[in-house]
N, C-alpha and C positions, 0 to 999 in steps of 0.2 A: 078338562081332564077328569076321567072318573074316579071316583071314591074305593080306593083296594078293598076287592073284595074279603067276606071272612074264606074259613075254609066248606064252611056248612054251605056256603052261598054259590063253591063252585058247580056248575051243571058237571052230571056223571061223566056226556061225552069229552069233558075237556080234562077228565084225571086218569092217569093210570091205572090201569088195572093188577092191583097189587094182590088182590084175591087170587091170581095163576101163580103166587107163591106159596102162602098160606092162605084159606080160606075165612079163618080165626083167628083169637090170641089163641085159645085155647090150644089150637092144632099147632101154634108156634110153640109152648108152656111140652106140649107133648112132644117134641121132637129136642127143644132143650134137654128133656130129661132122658132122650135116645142120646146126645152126647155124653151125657155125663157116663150111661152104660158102657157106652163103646170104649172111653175113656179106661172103665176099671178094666175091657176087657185086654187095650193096652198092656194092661200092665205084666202081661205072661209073658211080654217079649223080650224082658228088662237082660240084658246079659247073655241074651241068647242071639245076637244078630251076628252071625261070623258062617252063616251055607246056604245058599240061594234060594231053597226052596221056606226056610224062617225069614229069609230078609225079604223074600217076595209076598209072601203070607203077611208080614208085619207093612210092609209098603201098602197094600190094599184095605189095612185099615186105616192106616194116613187116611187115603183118598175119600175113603167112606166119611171119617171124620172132618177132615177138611172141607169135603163138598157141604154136609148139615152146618158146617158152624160156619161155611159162606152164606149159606142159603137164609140163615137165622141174622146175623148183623147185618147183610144188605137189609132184607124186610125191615126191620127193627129202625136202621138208620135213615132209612128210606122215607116211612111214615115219618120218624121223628121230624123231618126234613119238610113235611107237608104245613106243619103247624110248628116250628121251632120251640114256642111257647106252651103247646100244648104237656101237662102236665105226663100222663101214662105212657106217653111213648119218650118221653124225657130218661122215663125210666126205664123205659125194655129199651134204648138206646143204650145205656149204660151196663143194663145188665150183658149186652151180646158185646158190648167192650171187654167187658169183666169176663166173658168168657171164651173169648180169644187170648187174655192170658191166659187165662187154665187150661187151655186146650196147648197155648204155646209150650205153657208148663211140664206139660203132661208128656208134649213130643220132642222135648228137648237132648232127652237121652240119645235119641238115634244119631244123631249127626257124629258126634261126638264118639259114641260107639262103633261106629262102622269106621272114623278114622283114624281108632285105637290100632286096628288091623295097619299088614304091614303093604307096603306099596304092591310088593307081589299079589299076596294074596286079595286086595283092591284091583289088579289088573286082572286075576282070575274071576273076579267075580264081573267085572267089569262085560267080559270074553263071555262069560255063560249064555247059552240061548235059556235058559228059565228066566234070565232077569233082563232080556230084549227088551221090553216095553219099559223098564227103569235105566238103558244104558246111558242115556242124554243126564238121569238125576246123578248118577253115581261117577262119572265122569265129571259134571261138576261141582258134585264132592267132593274128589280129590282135588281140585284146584282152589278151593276154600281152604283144602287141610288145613293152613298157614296162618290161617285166621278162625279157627275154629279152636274154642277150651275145651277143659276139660269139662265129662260128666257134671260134676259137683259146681262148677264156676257157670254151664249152662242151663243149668237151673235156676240160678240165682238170677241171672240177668232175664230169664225170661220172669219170675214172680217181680221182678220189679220194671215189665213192663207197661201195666197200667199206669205207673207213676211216668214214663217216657210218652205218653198220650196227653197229659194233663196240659201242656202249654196250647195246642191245638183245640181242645176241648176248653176251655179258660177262653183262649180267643175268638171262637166259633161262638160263645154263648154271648159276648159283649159285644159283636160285631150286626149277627142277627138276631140276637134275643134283646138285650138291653140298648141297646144304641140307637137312638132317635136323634133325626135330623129337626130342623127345627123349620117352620115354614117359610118359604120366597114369592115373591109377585113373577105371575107365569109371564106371557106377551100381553094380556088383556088386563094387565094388573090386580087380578086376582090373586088372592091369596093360597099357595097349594104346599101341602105337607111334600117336604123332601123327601125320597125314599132312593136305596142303592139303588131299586129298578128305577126308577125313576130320573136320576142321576144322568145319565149317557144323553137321553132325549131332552134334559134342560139344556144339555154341554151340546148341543145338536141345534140349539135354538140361531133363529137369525138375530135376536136380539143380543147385544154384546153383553147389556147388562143387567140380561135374564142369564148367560152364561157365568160370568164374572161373579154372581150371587148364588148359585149353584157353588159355583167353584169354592168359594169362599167360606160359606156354610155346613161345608162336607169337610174341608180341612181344617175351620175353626172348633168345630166338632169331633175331630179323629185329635186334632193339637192341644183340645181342654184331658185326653184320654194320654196324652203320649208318656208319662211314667209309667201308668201302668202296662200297655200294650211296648212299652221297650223292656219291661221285666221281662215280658210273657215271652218277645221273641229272643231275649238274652238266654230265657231259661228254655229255648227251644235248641238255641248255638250250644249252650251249658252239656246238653245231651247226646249231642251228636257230638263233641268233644270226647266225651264220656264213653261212647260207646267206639269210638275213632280209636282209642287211647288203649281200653280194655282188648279189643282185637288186634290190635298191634299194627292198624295201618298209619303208611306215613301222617293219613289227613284228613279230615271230614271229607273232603269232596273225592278222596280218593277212595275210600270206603264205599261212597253211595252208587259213584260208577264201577266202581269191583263186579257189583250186583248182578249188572248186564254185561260184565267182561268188557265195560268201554275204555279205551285208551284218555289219559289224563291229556293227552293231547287233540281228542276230538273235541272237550270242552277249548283248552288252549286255544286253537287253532279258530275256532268259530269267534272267538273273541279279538283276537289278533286280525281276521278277514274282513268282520264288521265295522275296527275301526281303520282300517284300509281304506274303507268305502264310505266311511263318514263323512266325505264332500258331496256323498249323494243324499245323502237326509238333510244336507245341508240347502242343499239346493233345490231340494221340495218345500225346504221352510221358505226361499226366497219368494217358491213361487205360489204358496201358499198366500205370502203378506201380500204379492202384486194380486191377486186372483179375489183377495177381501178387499182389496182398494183400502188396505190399515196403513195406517202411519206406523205402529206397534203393533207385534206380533205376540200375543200370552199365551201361555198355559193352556190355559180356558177354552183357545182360539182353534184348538186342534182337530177340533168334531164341527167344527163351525160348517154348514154349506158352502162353497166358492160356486155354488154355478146358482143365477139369479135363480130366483120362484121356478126353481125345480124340486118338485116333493116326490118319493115313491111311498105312494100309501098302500101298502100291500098287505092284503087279508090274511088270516091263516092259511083257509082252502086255498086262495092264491100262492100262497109259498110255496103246499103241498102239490100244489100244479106246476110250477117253472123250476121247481126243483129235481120231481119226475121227468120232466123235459131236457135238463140238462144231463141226466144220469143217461141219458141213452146209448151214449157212447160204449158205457159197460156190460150191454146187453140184456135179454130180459129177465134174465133169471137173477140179475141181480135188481132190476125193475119189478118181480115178483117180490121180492123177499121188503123191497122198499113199500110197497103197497101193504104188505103185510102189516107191518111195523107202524103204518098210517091209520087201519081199521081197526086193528086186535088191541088198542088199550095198552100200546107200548108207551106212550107220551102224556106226561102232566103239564097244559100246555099255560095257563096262564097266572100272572103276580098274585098270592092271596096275605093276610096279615099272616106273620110269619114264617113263612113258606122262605126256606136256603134262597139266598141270592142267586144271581149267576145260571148257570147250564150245565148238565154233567150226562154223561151214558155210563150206565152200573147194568149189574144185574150179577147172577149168579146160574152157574153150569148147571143145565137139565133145564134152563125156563128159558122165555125170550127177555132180549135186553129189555131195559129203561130208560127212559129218557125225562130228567127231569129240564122244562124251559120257563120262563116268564116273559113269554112275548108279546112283543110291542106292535102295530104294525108297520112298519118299517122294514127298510133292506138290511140291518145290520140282524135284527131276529129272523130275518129267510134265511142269512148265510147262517146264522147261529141252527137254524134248524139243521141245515144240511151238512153243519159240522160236526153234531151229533150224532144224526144218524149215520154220520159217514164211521163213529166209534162203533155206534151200535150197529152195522150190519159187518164190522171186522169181525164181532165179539161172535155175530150169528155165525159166520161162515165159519169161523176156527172151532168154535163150538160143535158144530156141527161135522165138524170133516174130523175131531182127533179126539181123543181121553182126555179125561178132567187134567190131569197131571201136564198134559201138552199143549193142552187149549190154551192156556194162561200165557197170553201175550206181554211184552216186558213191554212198560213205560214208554222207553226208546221208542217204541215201535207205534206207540199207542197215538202218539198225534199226526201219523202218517195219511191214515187213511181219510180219516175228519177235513184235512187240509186240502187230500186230491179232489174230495167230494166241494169244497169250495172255490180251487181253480176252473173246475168244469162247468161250475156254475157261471162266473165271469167271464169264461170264456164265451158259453153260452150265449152271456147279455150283450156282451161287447159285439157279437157278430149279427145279432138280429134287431139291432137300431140302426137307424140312418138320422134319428135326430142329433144336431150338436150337442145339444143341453146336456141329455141323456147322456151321452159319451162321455161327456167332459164329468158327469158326476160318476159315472161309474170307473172310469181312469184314475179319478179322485180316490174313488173306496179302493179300489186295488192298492194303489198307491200305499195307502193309508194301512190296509192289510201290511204290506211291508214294514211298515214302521211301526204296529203294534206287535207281529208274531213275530219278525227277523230281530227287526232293534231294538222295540224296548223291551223285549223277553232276555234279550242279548243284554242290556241293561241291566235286569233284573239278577241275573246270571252273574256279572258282573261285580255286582251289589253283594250277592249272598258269597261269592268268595272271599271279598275284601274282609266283611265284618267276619267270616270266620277266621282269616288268617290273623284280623287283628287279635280277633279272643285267643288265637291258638297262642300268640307270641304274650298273652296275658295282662290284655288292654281290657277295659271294661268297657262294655258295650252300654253308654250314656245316651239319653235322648238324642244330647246335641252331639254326641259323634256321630251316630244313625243319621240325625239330619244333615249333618255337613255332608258326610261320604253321598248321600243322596243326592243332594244339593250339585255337588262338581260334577258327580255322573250326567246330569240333563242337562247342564253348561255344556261338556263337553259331546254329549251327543246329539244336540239339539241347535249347536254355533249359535252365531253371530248376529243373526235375523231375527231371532226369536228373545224376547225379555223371558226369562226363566222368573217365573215369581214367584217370591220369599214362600208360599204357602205350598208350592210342588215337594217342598223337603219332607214335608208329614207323608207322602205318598207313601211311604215303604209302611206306613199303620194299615193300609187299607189292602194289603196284598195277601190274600190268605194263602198262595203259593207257599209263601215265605215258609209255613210250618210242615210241606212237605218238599223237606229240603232239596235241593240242586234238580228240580223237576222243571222250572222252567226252561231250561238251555234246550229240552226238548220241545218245546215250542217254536223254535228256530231252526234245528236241525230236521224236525218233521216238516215243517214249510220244504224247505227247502229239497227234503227230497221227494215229498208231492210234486212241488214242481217238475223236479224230473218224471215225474211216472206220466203226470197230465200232458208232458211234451209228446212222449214217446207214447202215450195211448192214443192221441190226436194225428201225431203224424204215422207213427207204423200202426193204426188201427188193432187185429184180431189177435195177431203173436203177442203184443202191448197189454191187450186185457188179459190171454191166457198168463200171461208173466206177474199180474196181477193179481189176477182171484187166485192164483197159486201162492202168492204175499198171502194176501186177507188169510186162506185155508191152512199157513204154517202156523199161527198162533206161537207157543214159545217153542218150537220141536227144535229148535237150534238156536247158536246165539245170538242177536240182533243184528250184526253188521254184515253175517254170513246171511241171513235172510232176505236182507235188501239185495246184497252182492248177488245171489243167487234171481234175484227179480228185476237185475238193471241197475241196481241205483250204489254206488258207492263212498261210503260215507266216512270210509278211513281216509280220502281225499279232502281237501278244501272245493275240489270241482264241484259238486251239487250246489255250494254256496256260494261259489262265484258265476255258477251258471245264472244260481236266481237275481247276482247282483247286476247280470246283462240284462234279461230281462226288465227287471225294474230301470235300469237306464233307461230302456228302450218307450216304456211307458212316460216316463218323465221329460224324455225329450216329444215325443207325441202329444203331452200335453201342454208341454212351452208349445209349440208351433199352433195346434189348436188356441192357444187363446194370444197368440202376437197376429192371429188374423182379423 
């Protein structure tokens, strides 16, 4: 295993090209200081927003503003993200933190002003062809009224939004800046420094007690940390409490989906369907243990290979090639825009010292996405590639087809397209082998896919309601209550086959989700209706993608469930999620029969 690179040591073709946002600090230092202008220029508007052609005029500097101080905290958080450790971008991180408050600050009057006015006059303004291009904002202004303060109160809570940052920023810096694993013996009995990248591919090992020490090393090292990381995400519950309480909704969770107008019972319901179907994870674990030939099934066991000396050792160029292969269903303009995204310096593609864990697609409206990876060669970083750019060519397409203000796709929506780009992929693979091996390992991932994005996000989801309801009912969130609730969750979602072992409880230290609250449930519910769109783009072909690139091209111009609904897929139902749960039967029994021969 190679020695992580520094960041100096990565070759150019394999980092993004962050210079197509700023060229400089300088030019970023220059355009800081165009916020701050626009900002004073704000302030003529203070009192005067009540006639469509000031509240229009005051809306386009919104835009103006908002797009630079995207454009400034992506860059900023982006680099910092290169080098975690690196000192000056620690700092221009902080600073574009620190000035999305004051930008918050700065725009906090309007809301509040505009819902001073009376319903009438909110519907008039609403009706105006001058304010068409803002009818979707102002509309869902009046449905906030309720939870909207006053002038004076929404100031206040925006200046103490830098302090509502701090538990994420607290945890982010000990998870990838401070926190060193300590070394394990690989398969060859060598000695290799643990790292999160690194982590999956130990848990990946055929050796049990190359995983087992992995496993163990990672959790005795998150469980020497666990007061402090149970503060961080205590005082992470502490704030969405706080801000649940100050806007007057019933609940934290109900608050967060307010956001995207989603019904308390889309969460509900996904969780109530999940454990419906929980004799079906069960039943993967059974045959998980038969398929290891284990007497005991761990933790640890779950990334294990079940099909003999079957490796896919897959290059990058290779990912970049059967990935493009599998997108062809979607035509070529959307195979244009993927190739584009392959040559032009959208991707930071491999693990250096300090470099963010994990995978993300960011970027900011007027440039092309980003994509930050640390990949391995392996199938689990080809699906990760093509799950990224399945975000990042959503972000292109909406980008591209609406206004800043519309582009901005909500959450909900965001793990949609990432998830249909990895159904097409497996689908892909599963139809052009004829070897067993193959088969049976790629059954295996899919499989396996279900049970990281369906159920243990569904878990995870789970997890983060419970400890809020406890704090809400004014329980204190203790290490060993976070570990217990943990602890029964993967008992019961994982049965009978499976030994749950004592060191899975610290898992909930290692979730960075956790500090953007009720995010994951969308992990499940976007599977889920990827699924649907991959059914119906493979079986009804050309109407299926048009229904599609029409999705990708709505960006946020309506609100989440109407977007889908208008593309096929409906998500105020439990149907998409029991569609997916036949499916995954149908895999499962396909793969008992393949190995009882």
């Amino acid at each position: 295993m190679q020695q992580v690179m520094k960041r100096s040591e990565v070759p150019q073709e394999d980092r993004w090209k962050l210079e197509d946002l700023f060229g400089s600090k300088a030019e970023w230092e220059r355009e800081y200081e165009l916020v701050l202008q626009l900002l004073e220029k704000m302030k003529q508007y203070h009192g005067k927003l009540s006639d469509a052609k000031t509240l229009s005029a005051c809306f386009e500097l919104e835009d103006d503003i908002s797009l630079h101080t995207e454009r400034l905290y992506v860059y900023a958080n982006m680099r910092h993200h290169e080098d975690t450790a690196e000192p000056q971008y620690q700092s221009l991180s902080e600073k574009s933190k620190q000035l999305t408050v004051t930008v918050g600050e700065a725009l906090s009057f309007m809301t509040p002003e505009i819902l001073a006015l009376s319903d009438e006059q909110l519907d008039k303004l609403i009706a105006d062809p001058a304010l068409a291009s803002y009818r979707f904002t102002l509309t869902e202004m009046k449905r906030q009224k309720a939870h909207v303060l006053s002038k004076q109160e929404e100031a206040l809570l925006a200046q103490v939004g830098s302090m509502s940052k701090a538990p994420e920023s607290i945890y982010s810096m000990l998870n990838n800046a401070d926190m060193k694993f300590p070394k394990i013996k690989n398969e060859k009995g060598e000695e290799v420094e643990l790292t999160h990248g690194r982590y999956i591919q130990f848990l990946e090992s055929r050796n049990a007690d190359v995983r087992k020490a992995a496993f163990e090393a990672v959790y005795g090292t998150y469980r020497a940390q666990r007061n402090t990381i149970a503060a961080t995400l205590n005082a992470n519950v502490t704030k969405n409490l706080f801000y649940a309480r100050a806007r007057k909704y019933p609940s934290a969770l109900e608050m967060y989906l307010f956001g995207d107008n989603i019904p308390k019972e889309v969460y509900t319901n996904l969780i109530n369907t999940i454990h419906k179907h929980l004799p079906l994870m069960h039943r993967y674990m059974k045959l998980r243990k038969q398929l290891l030939n284990a007497d005991e099934l761990h933790m640890y066991d779950l990334f294990a290979p079940v099909v003999d000396e079957f490796d896919m050792n897959i290059t990058f160029d290779e990912a970049k090639a059967t990935v493009k292969e599998s997108l062809k269903p979607l035509g070529e303009k959307y195979l244009e825009a993927l190739q584009e995204g392959f040559d032009k310096g959208w991707i930071d593609v491999y693990e250096n010292e300090g470099k963010r864990t994990g995978a993300y697609s960011w970027g900011a409206y007027g440039t092309h996405p980003y994509v930050l990876l640390n990949h391995k060669d392996n199938l689990n970083s080809m699906f990760t590639l093509t799950h990224e750019m399945g975000h990042a060519l959503h972000s292109y397409h909406s980008d591209n087809n609406l206004p800043y203000r519309d582009a901005q796709y909500t959450i909900f929506l965001a793990e949609v397209a990432s998830t249909l780009n990895e159904a097409l992929l497996m689908d892909y693979m599963l139809k052009k082998t004829n070897d067993k091996k193959e088969k049976m390992y790629l059954l295996a991932y899919y499989i396996d896919q279900f049970r990281t994005t369906v159920f243990r996000q569904t878990m995870f989801a789970e997890f983060e309601m419970i400890i809020h309801e406890r704090a809400e009912k004014g329980e204190a969130l203790t290490p060993q209550l976070l570990c217990e609730v943990y602890y029964d969750l993967n008992k019961k979602y994982y049965g009978d086959d499976m030994v749950v072992d004592k060191d899975i409880e610290m898992e909930w230290a290692r979730i960075p989700h956790f500090y953007t609250s009720f995010y994951v449930y969308k992990y499940a519910t976007g599977f889920s209706a990827a699924q649907s769109f991959a059914k119906q783009i493979l079986d009804d072909g050309q109407p299926a993608v048009e229904r599609y690139l029409g999705f990708l091209k709505s960006g946020g111009s309506d609100y989440s469930i109407n977007i889908l609904k208008k593309a096929g897929v409906d998500m105020s139902t439990p149907t998409p999620i029991e569609e997916g749960m036949s499916l995954l039967e149908s895999l499962i029994t396909e793969m008992e029969q393949m190995a009882a021969k």
